[in-house]
C-alpha positions in Angstrom: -19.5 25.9 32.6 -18.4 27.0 29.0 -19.0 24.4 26.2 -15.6 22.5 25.3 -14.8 23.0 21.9 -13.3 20.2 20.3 -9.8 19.8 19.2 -9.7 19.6 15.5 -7.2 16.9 13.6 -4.8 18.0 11.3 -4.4 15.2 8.3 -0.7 15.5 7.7 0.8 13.0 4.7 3.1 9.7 5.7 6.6 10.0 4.8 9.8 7.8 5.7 7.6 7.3 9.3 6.8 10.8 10.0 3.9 12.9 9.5 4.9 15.8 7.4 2.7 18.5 5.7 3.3 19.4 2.0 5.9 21.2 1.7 3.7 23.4 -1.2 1.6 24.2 2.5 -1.5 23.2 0.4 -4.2 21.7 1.4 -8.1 20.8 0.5 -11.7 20.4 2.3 -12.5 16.3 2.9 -16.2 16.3 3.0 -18.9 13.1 4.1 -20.8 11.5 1.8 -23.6 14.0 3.0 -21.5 17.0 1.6 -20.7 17.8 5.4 -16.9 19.2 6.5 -14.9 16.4 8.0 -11.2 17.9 7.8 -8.5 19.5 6.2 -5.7 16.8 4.3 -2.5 17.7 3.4 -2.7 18.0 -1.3 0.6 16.3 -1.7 3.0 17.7 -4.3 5.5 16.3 -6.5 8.2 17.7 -4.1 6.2 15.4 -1.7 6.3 12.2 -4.0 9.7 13.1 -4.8 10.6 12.7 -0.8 8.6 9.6 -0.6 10.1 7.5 -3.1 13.6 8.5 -1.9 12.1 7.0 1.9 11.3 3.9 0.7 14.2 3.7 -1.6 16.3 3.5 1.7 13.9 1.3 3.8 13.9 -1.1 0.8 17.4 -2.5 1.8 17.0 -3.3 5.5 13.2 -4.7 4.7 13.9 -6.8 2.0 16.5 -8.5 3.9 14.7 -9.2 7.3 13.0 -12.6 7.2 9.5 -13.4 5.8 8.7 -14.7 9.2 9.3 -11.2 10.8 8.0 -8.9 8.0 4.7 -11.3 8.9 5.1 -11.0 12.5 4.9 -7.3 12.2 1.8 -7.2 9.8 0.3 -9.0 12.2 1.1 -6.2 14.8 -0.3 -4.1 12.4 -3.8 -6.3 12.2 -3.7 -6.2 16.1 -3.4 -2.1 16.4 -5.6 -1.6 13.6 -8.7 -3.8 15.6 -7.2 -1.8 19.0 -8.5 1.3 17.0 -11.7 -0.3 15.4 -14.4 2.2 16.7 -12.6 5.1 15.1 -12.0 3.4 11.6 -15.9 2.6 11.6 -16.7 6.1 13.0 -14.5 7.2 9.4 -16.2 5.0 7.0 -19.6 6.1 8.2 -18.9 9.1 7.8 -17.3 8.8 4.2 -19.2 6.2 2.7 -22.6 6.6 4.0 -22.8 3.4 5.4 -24.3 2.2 8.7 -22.6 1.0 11.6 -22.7 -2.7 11.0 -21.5 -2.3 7.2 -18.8 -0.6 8.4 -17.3 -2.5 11.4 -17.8 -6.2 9.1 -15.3 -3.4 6.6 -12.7 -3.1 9.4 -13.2 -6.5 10.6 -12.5 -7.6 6.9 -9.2 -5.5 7.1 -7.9 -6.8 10.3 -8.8 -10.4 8.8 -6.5 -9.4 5.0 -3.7 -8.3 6.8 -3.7 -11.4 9.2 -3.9 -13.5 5.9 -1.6 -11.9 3.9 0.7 -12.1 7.4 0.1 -15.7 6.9 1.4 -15.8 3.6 4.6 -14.6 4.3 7.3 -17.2 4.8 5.0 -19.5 2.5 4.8 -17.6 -1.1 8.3 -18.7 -1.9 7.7 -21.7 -1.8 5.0 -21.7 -3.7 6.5 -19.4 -6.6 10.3 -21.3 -6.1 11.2 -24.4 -7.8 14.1 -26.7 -8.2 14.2 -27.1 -12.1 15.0 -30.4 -14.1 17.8 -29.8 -16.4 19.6 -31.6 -18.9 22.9 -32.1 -17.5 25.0 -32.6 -13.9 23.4 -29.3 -12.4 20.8 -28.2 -9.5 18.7 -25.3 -11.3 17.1 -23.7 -8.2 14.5 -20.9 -8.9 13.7 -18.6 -5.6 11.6 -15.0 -5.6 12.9 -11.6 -4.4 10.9 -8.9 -4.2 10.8 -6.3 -7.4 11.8 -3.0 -5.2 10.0 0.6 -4.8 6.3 0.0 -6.1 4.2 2.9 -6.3 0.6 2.4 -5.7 -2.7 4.4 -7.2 -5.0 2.7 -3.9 -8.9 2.6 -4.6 -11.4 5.3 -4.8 -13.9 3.1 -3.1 -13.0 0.8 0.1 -10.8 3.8 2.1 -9.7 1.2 4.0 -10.0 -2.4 3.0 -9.4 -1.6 -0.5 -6.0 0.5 1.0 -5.1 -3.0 2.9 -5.6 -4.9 -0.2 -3.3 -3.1 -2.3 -0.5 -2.5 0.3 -0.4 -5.5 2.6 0.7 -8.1 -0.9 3.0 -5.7 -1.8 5.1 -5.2 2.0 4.7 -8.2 2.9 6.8 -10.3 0.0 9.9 -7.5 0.7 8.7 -4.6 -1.2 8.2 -1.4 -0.3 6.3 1.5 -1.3 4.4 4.9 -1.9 0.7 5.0 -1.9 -1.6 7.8 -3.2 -4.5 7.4 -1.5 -8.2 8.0 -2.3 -8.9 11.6 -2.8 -12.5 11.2 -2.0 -12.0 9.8 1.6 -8.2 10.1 2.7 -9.2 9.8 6.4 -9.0 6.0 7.0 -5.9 6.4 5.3 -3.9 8.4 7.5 -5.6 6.8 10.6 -4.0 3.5 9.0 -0.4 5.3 8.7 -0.8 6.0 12.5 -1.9 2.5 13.1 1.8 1.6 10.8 3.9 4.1 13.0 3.3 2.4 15.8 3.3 -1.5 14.9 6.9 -1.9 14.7 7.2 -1.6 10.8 10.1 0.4 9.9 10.0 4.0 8.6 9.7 4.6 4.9 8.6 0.5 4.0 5.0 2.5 3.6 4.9 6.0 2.8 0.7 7.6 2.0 0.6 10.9 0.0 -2.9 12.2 0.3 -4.5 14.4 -2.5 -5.1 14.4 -6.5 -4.0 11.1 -7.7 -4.2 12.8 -11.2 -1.3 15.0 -10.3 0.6 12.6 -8.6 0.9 9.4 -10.3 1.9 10.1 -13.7 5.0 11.6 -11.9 5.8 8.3 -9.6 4.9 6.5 -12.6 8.1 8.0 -14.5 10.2 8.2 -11.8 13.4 6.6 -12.5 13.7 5.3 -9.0 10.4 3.5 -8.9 10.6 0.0 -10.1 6.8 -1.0 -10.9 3.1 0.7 -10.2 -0.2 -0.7 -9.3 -2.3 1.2 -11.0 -6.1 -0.4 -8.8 -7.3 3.2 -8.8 -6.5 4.7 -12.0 -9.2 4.2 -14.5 -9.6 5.7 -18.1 -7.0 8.3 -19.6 -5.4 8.4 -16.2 -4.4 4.8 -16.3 -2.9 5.3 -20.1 -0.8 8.2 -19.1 0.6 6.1 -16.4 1.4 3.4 -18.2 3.0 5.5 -20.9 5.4 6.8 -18.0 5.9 3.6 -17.1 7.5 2.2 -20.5 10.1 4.8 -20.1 12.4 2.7 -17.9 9.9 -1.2 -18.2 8.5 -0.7 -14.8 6.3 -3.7 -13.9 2.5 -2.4 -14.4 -0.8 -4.1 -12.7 -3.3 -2.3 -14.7 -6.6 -1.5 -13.5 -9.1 -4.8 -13.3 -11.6 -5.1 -15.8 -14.3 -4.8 -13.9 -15.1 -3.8 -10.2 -13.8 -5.6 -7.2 -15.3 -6.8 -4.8 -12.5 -6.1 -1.9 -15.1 -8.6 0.2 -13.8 -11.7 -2.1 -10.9 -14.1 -1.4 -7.9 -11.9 -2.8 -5.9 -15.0 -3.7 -2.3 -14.7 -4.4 -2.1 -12.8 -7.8 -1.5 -9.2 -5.9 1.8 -10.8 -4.0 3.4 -12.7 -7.2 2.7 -9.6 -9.2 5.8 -7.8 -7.7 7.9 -10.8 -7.2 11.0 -11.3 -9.1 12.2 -14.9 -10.3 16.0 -15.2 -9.7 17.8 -19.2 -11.2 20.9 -20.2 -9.8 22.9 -23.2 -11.2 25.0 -25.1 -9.1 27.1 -28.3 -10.2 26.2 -31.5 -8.2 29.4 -32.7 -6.6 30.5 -35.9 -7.3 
């Protein structure tokens, strides 16, 4: 009996909840951390970006309205089909980060764990961000969050996977939705995890993943007009400036790069959520 050759994966990008491939038909070579071939990804294009802003631009109204207790009722579906698929993810971050086996199951493990957390947080971060106000007069001053809109994100060079949770889980999960570029070095978890969203009840275009050269892409979504604030995680150096100049242009909300390097093992505490959260005050007379 002949040898079964084995059926090789086509890496296609994540747009508006289907799995296109650039419309430029390019492509590039995703190799392991010992310079081996892994696959072919999709090299998004700004053509690409462009259809992937305009996807969450429409999921934005339907998922900012649904209640914080279903947004975190699906992330949790999305924690339970991620750990349904755990010997795959591991199988990818051996392969692109050169780690053992352990190392990288306690990695997915740690993923399944941020999204449960952040799934937690849902119907609890506005109360922790609202206030009812004291004012000076016969009038309830209410504060209440909403989420900020389309947030495009530059998603970590290192962590494939629980550094991609980190960023995208805060920023869905308080209403947002968004358009991730995702590490160039090792896209592969990365599209594995946009299967894992397909299928976890989250609705099409809430998280669109371009794969391919962030340096291309995110200067672009970072002056698109339609694009209401950028976490820039992965940019560093003269990338990060040019994005943020792009930014100014219509006073997009900006997380800028941290200072130092993150540990994506550490509590994440509640700074990635509030930093696309928007503060709205109503007043209301108090009836006599």
């Amino acid at each position: 009996m002949s040898e079964r050759l084995a059926v090789r994966k086509t890496y296609k990008l994540f747009i508006g909840g289907a799995f296109p491939r650039s419309e430029s038909g390019r492509s590039y070579v995703v190799s392991s951390s010992k310079g081996e071939f892994l696959a072919n990804a999709s090299k998004a294009s700004r053509k690409d970006a462009r259809e992937a802003v305009a996807a969450a631009r429409k999921a934005f109204p339907g998922w900012s309205a649904a209640t914080a207790y279903n947004r975190g009722q699906i992330l949790y579906r999305v924690a339970e089909m991620l750990e349904g698929r755990r010997s795959q993810f591991v199988a990818e971050l051996v392969d692109a980060d050169g780690v053992g086996v352990r190392k990288a199951g306690e990695l997915v493990d740690a993923a399944v764990d941020r999204l449960v957390w952040y799934a937690g947080w849902s119907d609890k971060i506005g109360a922790i961000r609202g206030s009812a106000n004291p004012v000076a007069g016969p009038y309830f001053n209410l504060s209440s969050t909403e989420p900020t809109g389309v947030v495009a994100v530059v998603a970590p060079e290192a962590g494939p996977l629980l550094g991609l949770v980190s960023v995208i889980a805060p920023v869905i999960v308080t209403g947002n939705t968004c358009v991730v570029v995702a590490s160039e070095r090792a896209p592969l978890p990365s599209i594995t995890l946009a299967e894992v969203l397909a299928t976890s009840d989250l609705p099409g275009g809430v998280v669109n993943i371009l794969t391919g050269s962030a340096a291309e892409i995110a200067p672009w979504l970072a002056g698109h007009m339609d694009v209401n604030a950028i976490d820039l995680t992965g940019a560093d150096g003269e990338l990060a400036v040019t994005c943020e100049e792009a930014a100014a242009e219509n006073l997009k909300r900006v997380l800028r790069p941290p200072a130092a390097k993150v540990d994506w093992l550490a509590d994440p505490g509640t700074e990635r959520m509030t930093a696309f959260l928007e503060t709205k005050t109503v007043w209301h007379p108090i009836g006599t």
